[in-house]
N, C-alpha and C positions, 0 to 999 in steps of 0.2 A: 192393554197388553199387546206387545207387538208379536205377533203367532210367527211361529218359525213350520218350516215346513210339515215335520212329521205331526204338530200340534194340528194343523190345518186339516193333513188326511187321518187325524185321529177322529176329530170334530163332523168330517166329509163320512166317515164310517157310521158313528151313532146315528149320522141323519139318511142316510143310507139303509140304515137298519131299520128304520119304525120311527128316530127319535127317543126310545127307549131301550136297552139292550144290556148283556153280561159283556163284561171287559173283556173275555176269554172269545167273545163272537167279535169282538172289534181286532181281535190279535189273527183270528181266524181270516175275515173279511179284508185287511191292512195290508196285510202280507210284514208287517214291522216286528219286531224282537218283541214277547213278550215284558221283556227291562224300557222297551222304549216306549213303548204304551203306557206303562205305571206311570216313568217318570211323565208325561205329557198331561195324565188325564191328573195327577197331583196339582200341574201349573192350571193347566184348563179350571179346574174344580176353586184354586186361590181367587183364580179373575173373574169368578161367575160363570163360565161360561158356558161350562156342566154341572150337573148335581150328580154328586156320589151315594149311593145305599150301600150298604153291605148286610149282607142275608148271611145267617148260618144256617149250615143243612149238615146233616148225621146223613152217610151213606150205607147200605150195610151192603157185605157179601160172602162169599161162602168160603171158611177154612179148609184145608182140606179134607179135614174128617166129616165136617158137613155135608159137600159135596160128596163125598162118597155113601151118608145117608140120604144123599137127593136123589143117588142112584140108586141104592137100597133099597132104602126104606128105613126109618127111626127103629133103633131095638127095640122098641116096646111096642110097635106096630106088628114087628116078624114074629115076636113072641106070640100077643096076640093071635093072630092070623094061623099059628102053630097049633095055638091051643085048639083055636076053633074048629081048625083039620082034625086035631084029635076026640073032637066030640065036646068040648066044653071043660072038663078037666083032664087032669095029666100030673102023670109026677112029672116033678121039675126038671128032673133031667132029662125024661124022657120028651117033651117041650122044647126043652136048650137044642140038645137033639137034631129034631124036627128042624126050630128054624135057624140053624147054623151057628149060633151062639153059645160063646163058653167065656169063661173068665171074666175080664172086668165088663166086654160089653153085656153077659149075661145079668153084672150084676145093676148096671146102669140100666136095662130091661125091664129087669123087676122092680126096680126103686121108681121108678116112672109109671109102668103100666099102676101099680098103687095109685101115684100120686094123682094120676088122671081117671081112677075111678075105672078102670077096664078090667082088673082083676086083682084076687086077690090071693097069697099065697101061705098056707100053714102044713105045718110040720113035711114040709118036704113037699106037698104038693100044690100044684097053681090052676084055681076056677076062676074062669070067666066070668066078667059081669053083665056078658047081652050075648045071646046067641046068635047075633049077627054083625059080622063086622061095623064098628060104629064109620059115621062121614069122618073126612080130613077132617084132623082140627087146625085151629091159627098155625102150630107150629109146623104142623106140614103143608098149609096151603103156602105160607113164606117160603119154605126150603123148594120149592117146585116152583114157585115165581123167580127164584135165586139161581137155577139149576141150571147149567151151563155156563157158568164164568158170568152171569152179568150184575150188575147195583142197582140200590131203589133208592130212594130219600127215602128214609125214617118218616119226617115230618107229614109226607104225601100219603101215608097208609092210616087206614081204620085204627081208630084207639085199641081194639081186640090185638090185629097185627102189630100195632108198638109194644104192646109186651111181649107179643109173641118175640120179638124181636131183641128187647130185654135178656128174655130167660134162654134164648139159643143163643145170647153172649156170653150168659154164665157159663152155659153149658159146653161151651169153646168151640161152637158151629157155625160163627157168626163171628166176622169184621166188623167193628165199627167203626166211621171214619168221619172226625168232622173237619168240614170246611169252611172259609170264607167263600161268600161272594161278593163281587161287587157289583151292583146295576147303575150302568150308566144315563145319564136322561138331558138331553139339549137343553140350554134355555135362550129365551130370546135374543138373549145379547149373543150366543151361540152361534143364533141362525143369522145373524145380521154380520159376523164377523163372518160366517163362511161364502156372503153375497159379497164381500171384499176379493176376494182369489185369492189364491196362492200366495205365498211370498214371492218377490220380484228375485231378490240374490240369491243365490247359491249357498246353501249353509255345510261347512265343512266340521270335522271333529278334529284338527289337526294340521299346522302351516308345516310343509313338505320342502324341502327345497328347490324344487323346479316351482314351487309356488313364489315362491321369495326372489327367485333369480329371472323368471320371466315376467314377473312382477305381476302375477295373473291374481294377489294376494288382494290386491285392491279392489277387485271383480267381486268377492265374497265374502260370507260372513259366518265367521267363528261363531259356533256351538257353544252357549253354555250349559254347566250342567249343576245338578242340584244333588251334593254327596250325601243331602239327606231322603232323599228320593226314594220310594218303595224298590225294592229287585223282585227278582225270581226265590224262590226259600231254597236252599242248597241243603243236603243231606251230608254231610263229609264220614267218613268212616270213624268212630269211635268206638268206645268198649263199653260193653254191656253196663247198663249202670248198677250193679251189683258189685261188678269187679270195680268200677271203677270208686265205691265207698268201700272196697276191701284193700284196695292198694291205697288211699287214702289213709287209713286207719295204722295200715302199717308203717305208714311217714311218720305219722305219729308216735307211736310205737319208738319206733328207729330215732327218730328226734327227739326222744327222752332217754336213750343210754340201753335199751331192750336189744337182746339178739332174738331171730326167727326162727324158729325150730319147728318140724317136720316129723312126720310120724306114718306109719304103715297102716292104712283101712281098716287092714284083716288084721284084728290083736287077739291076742291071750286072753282070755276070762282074769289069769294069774292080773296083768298090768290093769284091764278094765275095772274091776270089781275087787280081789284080794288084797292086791297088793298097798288098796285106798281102805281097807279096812271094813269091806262091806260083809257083812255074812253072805254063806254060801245059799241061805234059805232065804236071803231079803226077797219081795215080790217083783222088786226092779228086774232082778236077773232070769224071771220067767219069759218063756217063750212069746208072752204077751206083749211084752214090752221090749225084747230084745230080739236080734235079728242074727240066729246061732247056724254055721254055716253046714251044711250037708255030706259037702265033699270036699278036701277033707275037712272033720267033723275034729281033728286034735290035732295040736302042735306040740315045740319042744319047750321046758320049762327052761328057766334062765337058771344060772349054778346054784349048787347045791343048798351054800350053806344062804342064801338070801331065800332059797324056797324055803328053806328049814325056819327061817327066822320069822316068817311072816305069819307059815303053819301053829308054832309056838303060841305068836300073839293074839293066833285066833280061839287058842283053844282057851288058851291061862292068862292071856296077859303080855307073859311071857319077861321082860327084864322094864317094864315101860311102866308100872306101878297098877296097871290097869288090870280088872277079872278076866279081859278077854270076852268072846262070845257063847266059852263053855259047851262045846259040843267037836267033835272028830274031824279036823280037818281033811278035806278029799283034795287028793293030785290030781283026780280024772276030770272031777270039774273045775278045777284051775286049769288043764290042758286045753280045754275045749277055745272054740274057734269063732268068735264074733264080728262083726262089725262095729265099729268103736262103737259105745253109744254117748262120748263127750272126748274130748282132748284134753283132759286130763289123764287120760291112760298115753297121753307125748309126755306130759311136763315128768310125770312119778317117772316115765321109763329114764328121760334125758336126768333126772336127779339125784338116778342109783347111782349115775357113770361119774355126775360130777359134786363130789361130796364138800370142797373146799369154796367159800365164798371169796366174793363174790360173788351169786347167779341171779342175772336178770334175764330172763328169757318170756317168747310171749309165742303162739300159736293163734294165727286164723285158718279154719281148714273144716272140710267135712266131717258132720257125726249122722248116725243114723238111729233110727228106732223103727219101733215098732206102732205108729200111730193113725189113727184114720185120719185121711186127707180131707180141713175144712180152709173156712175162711182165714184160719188162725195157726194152723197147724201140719205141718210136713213129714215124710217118713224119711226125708233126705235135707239135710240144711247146714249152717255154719255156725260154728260156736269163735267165739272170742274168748280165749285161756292166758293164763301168765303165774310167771312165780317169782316170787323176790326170795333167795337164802343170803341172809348177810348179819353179819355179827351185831347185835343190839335193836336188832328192825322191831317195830310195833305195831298195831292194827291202826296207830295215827297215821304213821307212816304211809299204812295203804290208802287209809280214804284221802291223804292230800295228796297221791299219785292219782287215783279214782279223777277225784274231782280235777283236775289239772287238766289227766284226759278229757272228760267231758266237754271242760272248756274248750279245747281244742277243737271238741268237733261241735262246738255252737252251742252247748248246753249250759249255761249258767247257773243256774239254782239248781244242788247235789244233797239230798238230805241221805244220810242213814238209819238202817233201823236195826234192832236185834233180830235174829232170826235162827234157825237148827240149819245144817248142812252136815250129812253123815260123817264125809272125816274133816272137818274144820270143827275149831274149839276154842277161841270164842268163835261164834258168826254172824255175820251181818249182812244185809238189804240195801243197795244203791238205789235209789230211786231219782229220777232227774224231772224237774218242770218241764214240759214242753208248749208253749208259747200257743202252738196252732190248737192244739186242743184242751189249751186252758184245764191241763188239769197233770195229776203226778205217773211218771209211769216206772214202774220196775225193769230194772234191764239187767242186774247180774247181783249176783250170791260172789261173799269175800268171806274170807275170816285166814285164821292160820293152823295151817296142819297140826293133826292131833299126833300126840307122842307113839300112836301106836301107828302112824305112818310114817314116821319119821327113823324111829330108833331101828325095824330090819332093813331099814337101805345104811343105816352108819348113817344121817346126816345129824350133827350136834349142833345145830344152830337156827334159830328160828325160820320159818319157811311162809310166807304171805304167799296167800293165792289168790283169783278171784277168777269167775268163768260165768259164760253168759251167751243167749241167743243173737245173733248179729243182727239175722230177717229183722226182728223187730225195731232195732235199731236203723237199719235201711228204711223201712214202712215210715218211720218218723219223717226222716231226711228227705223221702221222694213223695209223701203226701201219700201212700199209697193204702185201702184199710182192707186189703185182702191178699192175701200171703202166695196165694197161687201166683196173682198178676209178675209176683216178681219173675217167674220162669214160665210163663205162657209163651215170651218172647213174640208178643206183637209188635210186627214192626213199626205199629204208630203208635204205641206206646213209649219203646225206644228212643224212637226219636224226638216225641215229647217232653221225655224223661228230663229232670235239669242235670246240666252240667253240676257235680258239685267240689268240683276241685279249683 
């Protein structure tokens, strides 16, 4: 190999260094462009000249909310520390109190001091398990090794501190960051090449014209260069990868003949629950499950004679063949004021207005409920909805629009199954193979609207629907098997994240 200059003081750095060293010290020590080092120690490493390693190392360091427990103190230490000023036990409030804690860090407190054996809490009030403050454990000796903006390698700590390390990732206190490295290492023919010197010409990137014209171009010697060469990793600005399988999806959508339709947060109990034929006493509509607004707590009903018709259906039937649900329909609780709890209270609202077919229309957009936050499960998320009204449509119809979609977004194998959905009749189960984890997953509930949604909006023509969680459908796409990571918005996870458009 015939070494070009910057090869020579790449070569001049390693042995300068020990002989042994991180590519990152040879960029330091060189003074050369990070990019001109890669590409050198690529050609170097082709001719023998160097030997390449590469090391992985996990770094961690402190989120914000971490850090602010490095200042603190962890809720389940203040708590602690509370109780024990109080003498060992304490109603729990009067503890929360004590050490500055209310709401969720109160309840993240207790769910910990539990799990760590420090105390224990019933019917309202919380005793101590030692009468004396216990030592740090892992999770605080890390966050005070952490405290002040600095990193650790993962790898360089006690097996105790790598979980600790772990579980204050779960816990969203904790970055983790993995990197390459590269160790670079002389070898003989290394050192025998840098007992030759320098190179004699001059090596340029580029013939200029005063090159050419004082003919100073004979003196020196063009660069080559190698476009498949390592660089620097560049971050360029993109969208979140959620949006970016939500706008995805609507291409799709839009590429099969669907219009996009949009709908208001805050709805009606009447659009959510009534109007889709659900009784007033189903369990869904409890406070448990639903998310009923304070202030204000009612709105206005839509005209008269569509409340009257839906009131009817609930009680008898009404003109749809059907008994109805047999009991006194209430205005107060159709007035009341929700946070959607699906997009389906878009599609019924957009179906009153448009009664003549054809409607293909489709909705991606926020619903909310009322659930506790796991690995699987959110109180705020996206639903994917749609509706086909058109003269002769069938439930074949829908599963060969289903399946088309799926293909679209990579899914091959679409089985259906029969299943209940309160106002669909008949209804059915989509379920798609997913390749990575070898096995079947359910993604959305179809069938078609039952008579007794249909007939008090006026629509005479068959109505396909289907609706379904998106998260989960993202979680496929980005590899991801925990429902929070998608809105933690770690930045190395983003940038991780695959392109998938």
């Amino acid at each position: 190999m015939e070494l070009r200059t910057q090869d020579w003081k790449v070569l001049r750095a390693v042995r300068e260094l020990g002989g042994r060293c991180l590519l990152r010290d040879v960029v330091d020590s060189s003074g050369l462009a990070h990019a001109a080092v890669a590409r050198s120690v690529l050609a170097l490493e082709e001719a023998g000249l160097l030997k390449v390693e590469e090391r992985r190392r996990v770094d961690a360091r402190l989120t914000e909310e971490g850090a602010s427990y490095a200042a603190d103190g962890l809720p389940e230490r203040r708590l602690l520390d509370a109780v024990l000023r109080l003498g060992g036990e304490a109603d729990l409030e009067a503890a929360a109190e004590e050490a500055g804690l209310s709401g969720d860090l109160l309840s993240i407190a207790v769910g910990w001091a539990r799990r760590k054996g420090w105390a224990a809490v019933s019917e309202g009030r919380i005793r101590a398990s030692t009468t004396r403050p216990p030592p740090r454990d892992e999770d605080e000796q890390l966050l005070r090794m952490l405290a002040g903006g600095g990193t650790v390698e993962v790898g360089t700590l006690e097996p105790s501190l790598r979980e600790a390390a772990k579980r204050l990732e779960r816990r969203g206190l904790l970055e983790l960051e993995e990197r390459t490295l590269r160790v670079l290492e002389i070898t003989q023919a290394g050192l025998e090449a840098l007992e030759a010197g320098p190179p004699k010409a001059e090596e340029i990137t580029q013939l200029t014209p005063e090159l050419i014209v004082s003919g100073a171009w004979r003196g020196v010697k063009l660069r080559k260069f190698d476009v498949k060469a390592p660089v620097p990793v560049v971050y360029p600005g993109r969208l979140h990868p959620v949006q970016q399988i939500i706008n995805w999806i609507r291409e799709i959508f839009l590429e099969m003949g669907f219009t996009e339709i949009r709908g208001p947060i805050v709805e009606l109990a009447f659009w959510n629950f009534d109007a889709l034929f659900q009784p007033q006493d189903h369990p869904a509509r409890e406070m448990q499950d639903t998310f009923y607004l304070l202030e204000p707590n009612r709105g206005v009903l839509p005209r008269e004679e569509l409340v009257d018709a839906v009131a009817k259906t609930h009680e008898n039937g009404w003109k749809t063949g059907s008994r109805g649900w047999g009991y006194r329909w209430s205005r107060e609780e159709a007035s009341k004021l929700v946070l959607r709890t699906h997009t389906t209270a878009v599609t019924i609202r957009y179906l009153s207005e448009h009664k003549e077919p054809p409607v293909w229309v489709f909705s991606v957009d926020r619903v909310y409920r009322n659930e506790k936050v796991d690995y699987k499960h959110l109180a705020e998320f996206h639903q994917i909805e749609g509706i086909i009204m058109d003269k002769g449509v069938t439930l074949r119809d829908l599963m060969g629009i289903l399946t088309e979609f799926y293909r679209k977004m990579g899914l091959e194998r679409v089985q259906f199954w029969p299943s209940y959905f309160p106002y669909t009749e008949p209804s059915m189960q989509s379920t798609v193979y997913v390749p990575e984890l070898k096995a079947w997953v359910e993604l959305c509930g179809m069938g078609l609207f039952r008579p007794e949604v249909l007939a008090p909006m006026g629509v005479k023509y068959p109505v396909l629907a289907w609706g379904g969680g998106l998260e989960r459908l993202v979680m496929i796409k980005l590899g991801v098997d925990d429902i929070r990571e998608l809105y933690r918005n770690r930045l190395s996870w983003i940038r991780r994240a695959p392109t998938c458009l």
